[in-house]
N, C-alpha and C positions, 0 to 999 in steps of 0.2 A: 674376252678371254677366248682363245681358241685350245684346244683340245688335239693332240696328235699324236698316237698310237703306235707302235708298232711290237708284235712279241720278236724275242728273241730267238732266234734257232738254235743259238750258242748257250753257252753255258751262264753265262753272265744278263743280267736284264740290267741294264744301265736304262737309269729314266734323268728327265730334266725338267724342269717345270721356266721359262720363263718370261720376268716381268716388263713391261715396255713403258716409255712416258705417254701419259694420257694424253699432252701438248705436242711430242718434238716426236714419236716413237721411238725414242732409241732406247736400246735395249739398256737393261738399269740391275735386274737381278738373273741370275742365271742358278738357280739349285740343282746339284745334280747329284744322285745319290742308287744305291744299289736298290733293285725291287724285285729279286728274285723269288720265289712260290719256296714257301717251305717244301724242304727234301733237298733244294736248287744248293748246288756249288756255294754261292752266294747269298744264301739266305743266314740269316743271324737271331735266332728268335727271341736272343735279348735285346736286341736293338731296339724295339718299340715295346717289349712287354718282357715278358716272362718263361725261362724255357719250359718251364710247368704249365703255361695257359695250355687249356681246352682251347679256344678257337685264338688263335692267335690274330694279330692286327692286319690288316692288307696293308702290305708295303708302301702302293701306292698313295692309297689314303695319307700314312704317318709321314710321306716323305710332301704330299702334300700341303699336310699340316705344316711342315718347317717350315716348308716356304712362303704359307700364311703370316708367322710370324716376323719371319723375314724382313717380307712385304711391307708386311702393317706395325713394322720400326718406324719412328723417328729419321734414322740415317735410311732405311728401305724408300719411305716414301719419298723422299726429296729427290729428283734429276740433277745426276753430276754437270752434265751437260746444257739445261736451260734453267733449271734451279726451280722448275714449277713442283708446287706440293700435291702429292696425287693424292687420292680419295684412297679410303680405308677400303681394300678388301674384304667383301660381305661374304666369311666363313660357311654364314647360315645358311642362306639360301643353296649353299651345295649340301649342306647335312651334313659336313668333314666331321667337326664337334660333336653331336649328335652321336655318329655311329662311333667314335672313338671310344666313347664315355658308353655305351650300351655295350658292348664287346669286354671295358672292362669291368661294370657290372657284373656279366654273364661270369670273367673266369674267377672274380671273387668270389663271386658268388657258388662255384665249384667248389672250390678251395677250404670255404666255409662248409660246406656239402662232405667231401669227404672229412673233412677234421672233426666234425660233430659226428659223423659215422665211426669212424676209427676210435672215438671215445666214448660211445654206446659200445663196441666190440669189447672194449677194454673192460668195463664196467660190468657185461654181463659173462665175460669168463670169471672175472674176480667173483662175482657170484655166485656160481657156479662152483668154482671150488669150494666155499666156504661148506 
């Protein structure tokens, strides 16, 4: 897999992730999807989470991810072209998974933080007037 960069100057981050035959190289999956920085024109912060999350998801990573699944389809893995079956893409060894599920730990984990605080707040004005 190779890796290829570049930031945006514009307003828009357009990213693409993709997949080639392990056998023939021809290309096979192509994802392309928006990955602009929160604040960004183009950022959605439901699209991967929650407009509530504290740390929201890096775009790259979630758009990532799709094209994990993509990938590692039934119809993703097989070449239109030579008909050879590729090899599962190992998610793991990038950490995709991983930080996906720690990030949304973290803003559950918030969530639950302020709601159990809001209902201490609540509880001790109510006793308080009493």
């Amino acid at each position: 897999m190779v890796v290829t960069q570049r930031q945006s100057e514009e307003e828009d981050q357009k990213e693409a992730m993709v997949g080639k035959c392990e056998k023939c190289r021809r290309e096979m999956i192509r994802h392309e999807y928006y990955a602009g920085p929160q604040g960004a024109v183009d950022y959605d912060p439901e699209r991967w989470g929650r407009s509530d999350d504290l740390i929201p998801q890096f775009p790259t990573l979630m758009g990532s991810m799709e094209y994990a699944e993509i990938r590692n389809s039934e119809e993703g893995r097989v070449c239109k072209e030579c008909g050879h079956v590729n090899n599962l893409l190992d998610t793991n060894i990038w950490g995709w998974p991983r930080a996906v599920e720690q990030t949304r730990r973290v803003n559950a984990a918030h969530r639950a933080i302020v709601q159990a605080a809001a209902q201490a707040d609540a509880k001790i004005a109510e006793e308080a007037a009493e």
